[in-house]
PDB file with SEQRES, HELIX, SHEET and CRYST1 records, atoms N, CA, C and O in Angstrom:
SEQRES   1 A   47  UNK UNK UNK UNK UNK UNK UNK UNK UNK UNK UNK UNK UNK          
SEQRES   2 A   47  UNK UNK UNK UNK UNK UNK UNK UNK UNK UNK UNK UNK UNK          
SEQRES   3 A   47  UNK UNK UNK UNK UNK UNK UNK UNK UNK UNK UNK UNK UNK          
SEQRES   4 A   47  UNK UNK UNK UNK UNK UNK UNK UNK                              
HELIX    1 AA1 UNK A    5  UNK A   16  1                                  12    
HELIX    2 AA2 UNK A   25  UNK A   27  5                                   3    
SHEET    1 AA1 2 UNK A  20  UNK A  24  0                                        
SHEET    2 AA1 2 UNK A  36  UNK A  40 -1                                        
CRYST1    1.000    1.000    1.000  90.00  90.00  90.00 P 1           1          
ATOM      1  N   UNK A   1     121.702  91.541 105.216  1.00  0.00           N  
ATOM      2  CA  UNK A   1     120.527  92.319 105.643  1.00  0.00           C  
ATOM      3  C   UNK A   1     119.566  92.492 104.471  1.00  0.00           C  
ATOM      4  O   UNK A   1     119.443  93.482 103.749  1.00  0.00           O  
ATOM      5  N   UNK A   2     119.065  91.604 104.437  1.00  0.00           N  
ATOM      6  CA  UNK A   2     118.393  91.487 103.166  1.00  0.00           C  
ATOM      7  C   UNK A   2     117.061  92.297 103.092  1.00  0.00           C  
ATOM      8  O   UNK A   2     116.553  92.758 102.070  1.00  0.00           O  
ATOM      9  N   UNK A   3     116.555  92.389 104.470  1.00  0.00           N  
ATOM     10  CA  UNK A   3     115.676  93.548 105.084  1.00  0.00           C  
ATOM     11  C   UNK A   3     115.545  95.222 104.228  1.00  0.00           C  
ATOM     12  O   UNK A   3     114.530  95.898 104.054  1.00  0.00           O  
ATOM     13  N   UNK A   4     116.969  95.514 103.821  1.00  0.00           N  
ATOM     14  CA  UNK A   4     117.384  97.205 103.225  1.00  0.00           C  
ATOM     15  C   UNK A   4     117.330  97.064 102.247  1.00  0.00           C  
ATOM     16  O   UNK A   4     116.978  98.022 101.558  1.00  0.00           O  
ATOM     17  N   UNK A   5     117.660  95.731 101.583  1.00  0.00           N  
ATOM     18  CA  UNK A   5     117.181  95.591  99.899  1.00  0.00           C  
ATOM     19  C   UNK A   5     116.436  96.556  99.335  1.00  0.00           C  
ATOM     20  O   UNK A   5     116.873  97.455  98.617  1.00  0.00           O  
ATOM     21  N   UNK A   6     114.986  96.334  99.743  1.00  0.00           N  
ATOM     22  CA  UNK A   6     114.035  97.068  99.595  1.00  0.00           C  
ATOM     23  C   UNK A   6     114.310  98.846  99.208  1.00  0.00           C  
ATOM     24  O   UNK A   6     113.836  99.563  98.326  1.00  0.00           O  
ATOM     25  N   UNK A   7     115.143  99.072 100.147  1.00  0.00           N  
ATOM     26  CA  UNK A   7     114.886 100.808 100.616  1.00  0.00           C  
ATOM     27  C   UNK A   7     116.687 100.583  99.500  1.00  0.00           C  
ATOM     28  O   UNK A   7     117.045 101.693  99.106  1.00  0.00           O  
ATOM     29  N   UNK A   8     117.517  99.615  99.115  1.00  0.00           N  
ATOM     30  CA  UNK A   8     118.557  99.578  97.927  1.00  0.00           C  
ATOM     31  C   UNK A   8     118.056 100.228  96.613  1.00  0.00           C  
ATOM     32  O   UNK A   8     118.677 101.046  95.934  1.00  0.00           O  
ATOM     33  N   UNK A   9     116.810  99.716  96.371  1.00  0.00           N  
ATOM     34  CA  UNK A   9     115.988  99.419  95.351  1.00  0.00           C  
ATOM     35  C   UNK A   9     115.245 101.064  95.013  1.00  0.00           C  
ATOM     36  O   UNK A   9     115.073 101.842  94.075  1.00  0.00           O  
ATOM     37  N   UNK A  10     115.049 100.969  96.077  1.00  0.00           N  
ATOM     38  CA  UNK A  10     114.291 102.304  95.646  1.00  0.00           C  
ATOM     39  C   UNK A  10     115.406 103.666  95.727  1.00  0.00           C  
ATOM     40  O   UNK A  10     114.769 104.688  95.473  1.00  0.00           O  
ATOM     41  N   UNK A  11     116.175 103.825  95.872  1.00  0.00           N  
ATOM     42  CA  UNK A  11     117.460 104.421  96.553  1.00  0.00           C  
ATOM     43  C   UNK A  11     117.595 104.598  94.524  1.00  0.00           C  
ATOM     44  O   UNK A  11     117.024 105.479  93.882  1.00  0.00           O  
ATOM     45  N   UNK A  12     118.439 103.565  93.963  1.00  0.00           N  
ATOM     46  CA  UNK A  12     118.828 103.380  92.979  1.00  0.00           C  
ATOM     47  C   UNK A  12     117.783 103.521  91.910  1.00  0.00           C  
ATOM     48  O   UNK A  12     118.110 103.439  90.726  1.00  0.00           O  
ATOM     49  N   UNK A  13     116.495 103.738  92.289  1.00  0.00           N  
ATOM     50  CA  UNK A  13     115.368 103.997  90.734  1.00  0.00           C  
ATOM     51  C   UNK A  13     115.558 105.284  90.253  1.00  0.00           C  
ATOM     52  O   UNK A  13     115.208 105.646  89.130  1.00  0.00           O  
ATOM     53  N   UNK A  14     116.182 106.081  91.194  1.00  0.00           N  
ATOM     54  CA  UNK A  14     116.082 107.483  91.094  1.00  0.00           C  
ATOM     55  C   UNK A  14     117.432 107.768  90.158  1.00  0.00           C  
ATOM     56  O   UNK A  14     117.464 108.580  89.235  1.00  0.00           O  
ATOM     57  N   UNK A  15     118.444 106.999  90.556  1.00  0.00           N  
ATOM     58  CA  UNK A  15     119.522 106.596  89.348  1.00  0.00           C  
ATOM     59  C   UNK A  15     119.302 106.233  88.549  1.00  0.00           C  
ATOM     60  O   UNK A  15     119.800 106.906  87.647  1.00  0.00           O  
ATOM     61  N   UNK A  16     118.724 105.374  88.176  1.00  0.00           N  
ATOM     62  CA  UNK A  16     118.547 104.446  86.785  1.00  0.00           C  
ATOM     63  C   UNK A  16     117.986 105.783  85.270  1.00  0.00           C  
ATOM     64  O   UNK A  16     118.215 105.737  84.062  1.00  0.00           O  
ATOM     65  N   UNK A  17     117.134 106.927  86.210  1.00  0.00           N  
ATOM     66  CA  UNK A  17     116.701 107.972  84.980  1.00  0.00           C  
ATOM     67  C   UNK A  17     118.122 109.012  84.750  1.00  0.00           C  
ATOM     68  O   UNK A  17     118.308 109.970  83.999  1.00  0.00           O  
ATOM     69  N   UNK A  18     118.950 108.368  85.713  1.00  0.00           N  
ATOM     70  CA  UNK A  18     120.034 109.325  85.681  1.00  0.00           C  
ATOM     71  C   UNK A  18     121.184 108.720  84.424  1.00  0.00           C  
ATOM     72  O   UNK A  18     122.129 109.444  84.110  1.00  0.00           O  
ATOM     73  N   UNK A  19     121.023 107.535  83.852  1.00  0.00           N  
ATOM     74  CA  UNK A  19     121.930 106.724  83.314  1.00  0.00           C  
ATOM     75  C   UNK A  19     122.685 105.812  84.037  1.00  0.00           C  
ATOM     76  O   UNK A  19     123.649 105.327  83.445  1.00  0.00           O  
ATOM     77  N   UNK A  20     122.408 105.366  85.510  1.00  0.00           N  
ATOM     78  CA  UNK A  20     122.836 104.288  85.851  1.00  0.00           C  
ATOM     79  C   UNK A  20     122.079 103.042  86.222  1.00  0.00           C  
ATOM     80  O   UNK A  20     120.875 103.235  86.052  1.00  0.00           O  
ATOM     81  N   UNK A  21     122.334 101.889  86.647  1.00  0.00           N  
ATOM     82  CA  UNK A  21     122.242 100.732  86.346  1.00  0.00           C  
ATOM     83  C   UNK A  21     122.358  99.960  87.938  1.00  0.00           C  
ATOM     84  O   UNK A  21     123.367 100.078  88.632  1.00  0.00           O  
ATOM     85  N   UNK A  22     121.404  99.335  88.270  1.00  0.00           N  
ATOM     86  CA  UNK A  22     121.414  98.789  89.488  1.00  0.00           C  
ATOM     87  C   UNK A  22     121.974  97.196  88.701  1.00  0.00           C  
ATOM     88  O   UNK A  22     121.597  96.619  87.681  1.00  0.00           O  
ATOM     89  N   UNK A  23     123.281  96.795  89.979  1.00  0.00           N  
ATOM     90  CA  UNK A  23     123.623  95.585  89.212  1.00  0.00           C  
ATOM     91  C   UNK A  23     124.415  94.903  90.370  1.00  0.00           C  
ATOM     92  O   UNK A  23     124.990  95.741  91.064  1.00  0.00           O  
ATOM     93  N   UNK A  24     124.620  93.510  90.802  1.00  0.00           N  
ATOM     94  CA  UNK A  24     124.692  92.819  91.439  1.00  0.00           C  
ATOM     95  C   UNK A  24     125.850  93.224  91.670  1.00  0.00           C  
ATOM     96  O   UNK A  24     126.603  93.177  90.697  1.00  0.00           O  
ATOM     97  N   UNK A  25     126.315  93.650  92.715  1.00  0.00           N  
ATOM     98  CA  UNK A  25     127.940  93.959  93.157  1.00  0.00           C  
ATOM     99  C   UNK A  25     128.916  92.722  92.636  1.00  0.00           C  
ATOM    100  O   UNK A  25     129.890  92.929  91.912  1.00  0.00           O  
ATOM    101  N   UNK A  26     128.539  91.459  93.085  1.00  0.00           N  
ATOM    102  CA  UNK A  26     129.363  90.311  92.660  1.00  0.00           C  
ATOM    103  C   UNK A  26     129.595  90.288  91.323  1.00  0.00           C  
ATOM    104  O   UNK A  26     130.471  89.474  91.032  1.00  0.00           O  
ATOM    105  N   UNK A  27     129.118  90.902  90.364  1.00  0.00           N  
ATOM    106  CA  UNK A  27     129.521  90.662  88.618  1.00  0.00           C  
ATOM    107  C   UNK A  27     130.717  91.502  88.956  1.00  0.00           C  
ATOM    108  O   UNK A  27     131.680  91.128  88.287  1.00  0.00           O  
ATOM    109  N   UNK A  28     131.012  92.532  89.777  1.00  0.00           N  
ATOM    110  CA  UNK A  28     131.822  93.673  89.351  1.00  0.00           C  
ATOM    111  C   UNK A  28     133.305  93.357  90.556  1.00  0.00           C  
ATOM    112  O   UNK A  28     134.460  93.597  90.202  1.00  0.00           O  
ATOM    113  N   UNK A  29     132.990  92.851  91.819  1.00  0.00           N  
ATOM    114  CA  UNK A  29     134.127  92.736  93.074  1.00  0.00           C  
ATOM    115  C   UNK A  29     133.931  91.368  93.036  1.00  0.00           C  
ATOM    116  O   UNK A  29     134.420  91.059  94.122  1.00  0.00           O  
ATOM    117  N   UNK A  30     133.585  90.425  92.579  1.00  0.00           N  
ATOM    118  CA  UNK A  30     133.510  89.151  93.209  1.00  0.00           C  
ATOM    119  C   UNK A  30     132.647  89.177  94.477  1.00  0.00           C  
ATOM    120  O   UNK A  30     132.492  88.030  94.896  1.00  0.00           O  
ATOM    121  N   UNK A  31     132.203  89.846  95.018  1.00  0.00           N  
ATOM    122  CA  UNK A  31     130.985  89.776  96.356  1.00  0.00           C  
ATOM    123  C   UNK A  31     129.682  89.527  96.352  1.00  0.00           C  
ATOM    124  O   UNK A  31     129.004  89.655  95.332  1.00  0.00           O  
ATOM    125  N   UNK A  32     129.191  89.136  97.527  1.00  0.00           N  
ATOM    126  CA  UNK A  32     128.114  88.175  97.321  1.00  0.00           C  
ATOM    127  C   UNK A  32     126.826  88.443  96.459  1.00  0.00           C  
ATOM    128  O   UNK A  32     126.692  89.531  95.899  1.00  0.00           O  
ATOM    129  N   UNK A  33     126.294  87.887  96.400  1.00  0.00           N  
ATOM    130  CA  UNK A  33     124.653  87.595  95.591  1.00  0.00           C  
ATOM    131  C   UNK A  33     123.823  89.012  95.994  1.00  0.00           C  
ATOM    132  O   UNK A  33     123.336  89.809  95.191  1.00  0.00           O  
ATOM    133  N   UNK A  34     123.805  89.086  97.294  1.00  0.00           N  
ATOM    134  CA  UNK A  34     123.066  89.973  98.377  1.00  0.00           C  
ATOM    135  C   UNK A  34     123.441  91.298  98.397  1.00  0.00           C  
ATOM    136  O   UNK A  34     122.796  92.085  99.090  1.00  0.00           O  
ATOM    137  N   UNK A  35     124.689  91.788  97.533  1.00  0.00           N  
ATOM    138  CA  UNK A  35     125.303  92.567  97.788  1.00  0.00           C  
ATOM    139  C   UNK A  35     125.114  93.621  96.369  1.00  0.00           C  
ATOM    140  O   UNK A  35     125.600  93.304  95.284  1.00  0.00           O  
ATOM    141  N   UNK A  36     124.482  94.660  96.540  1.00  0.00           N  
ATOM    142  CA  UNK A  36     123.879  95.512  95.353  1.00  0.00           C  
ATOM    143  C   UNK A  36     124.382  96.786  95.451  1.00  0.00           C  
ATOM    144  O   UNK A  36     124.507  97.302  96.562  1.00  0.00           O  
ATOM    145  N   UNK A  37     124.733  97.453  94.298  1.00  0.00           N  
ATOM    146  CA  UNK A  37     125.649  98.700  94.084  1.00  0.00           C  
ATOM    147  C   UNK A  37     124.862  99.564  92.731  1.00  0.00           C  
ATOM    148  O   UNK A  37     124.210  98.895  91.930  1.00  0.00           O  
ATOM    149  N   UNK A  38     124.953 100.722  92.597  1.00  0.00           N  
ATOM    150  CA  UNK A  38     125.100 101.349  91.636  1.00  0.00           C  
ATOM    151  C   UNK A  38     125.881 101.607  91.153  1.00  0.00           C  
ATOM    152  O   UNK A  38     126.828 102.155  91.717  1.00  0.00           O  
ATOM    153  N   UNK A  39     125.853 101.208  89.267  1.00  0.00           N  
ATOM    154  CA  UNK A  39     126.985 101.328  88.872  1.00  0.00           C  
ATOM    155  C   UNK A  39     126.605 102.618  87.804  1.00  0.00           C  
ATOM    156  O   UNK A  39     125.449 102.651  87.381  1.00  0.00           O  
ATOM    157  N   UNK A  40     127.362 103.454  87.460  1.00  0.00           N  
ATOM    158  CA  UNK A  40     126.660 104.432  86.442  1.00  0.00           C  
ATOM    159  C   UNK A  40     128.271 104.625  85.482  1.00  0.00           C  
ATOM    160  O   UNK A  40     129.466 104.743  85.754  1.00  0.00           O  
ATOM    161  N   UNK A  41     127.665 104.583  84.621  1.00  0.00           N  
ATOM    162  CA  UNK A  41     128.191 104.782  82.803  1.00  0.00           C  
ATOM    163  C   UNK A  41     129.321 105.732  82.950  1.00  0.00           C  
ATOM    164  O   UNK A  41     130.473 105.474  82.600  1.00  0.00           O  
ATOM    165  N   UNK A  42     128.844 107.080  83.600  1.00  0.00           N  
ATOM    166  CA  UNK A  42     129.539 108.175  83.361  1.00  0.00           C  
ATOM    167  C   UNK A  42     129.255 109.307  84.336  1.00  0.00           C  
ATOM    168  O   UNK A  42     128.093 109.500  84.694  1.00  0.00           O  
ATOM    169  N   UNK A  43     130.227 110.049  84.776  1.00  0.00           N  
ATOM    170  CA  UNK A  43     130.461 110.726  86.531  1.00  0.00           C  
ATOM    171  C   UNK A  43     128.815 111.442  86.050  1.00  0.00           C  
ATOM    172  O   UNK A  43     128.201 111.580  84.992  1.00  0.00           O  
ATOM    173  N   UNK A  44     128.588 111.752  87.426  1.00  0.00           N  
ATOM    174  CA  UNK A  44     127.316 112.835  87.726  1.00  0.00           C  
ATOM    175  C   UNK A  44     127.606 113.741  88.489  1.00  0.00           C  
ATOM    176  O   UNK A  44     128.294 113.712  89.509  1.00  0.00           O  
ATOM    177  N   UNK A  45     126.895 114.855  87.830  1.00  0.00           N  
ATOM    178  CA  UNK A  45     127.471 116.417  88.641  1.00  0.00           C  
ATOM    179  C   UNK A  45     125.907 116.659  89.399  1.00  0.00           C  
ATOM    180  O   UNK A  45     124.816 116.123  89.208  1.00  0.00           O  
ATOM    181  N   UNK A  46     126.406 117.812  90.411  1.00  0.00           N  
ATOM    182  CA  UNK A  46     125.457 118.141  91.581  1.00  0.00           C  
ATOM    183  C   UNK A  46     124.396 119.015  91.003  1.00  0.00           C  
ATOM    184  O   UNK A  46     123.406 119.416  91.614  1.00  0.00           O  
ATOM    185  N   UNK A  47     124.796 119.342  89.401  1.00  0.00           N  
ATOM    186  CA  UNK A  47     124.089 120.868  88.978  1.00  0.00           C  
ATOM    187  C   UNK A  47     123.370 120.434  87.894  1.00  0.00           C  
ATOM    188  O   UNK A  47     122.680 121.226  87.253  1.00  0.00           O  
TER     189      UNK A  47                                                      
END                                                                             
């Protein structure tokens, strides 16, 4: 669904000031190209 990418992308910018890292799921599970995750450094609290 390459369609949600988009709304992936923007989902995860709001992470990236948090210390995490938008990064191709497949470097990390072996899964596909298409397949995008946030990965972050170190846990995040609600507060």
């Amino acid at each position: 669904n390459r369609g949600g990418l988009n709304e992936v992308i923007h989902l995860a910018a709001r992470h990236l000031v948090s210390g995490c890292n938008l990064v191709r799921a497949g470097k990390w599970r072996g899964g596909a190209d298409e397949n995008w995750e946030v990965y972050c450094e170190y846990p995040q609290t609600d507060n």
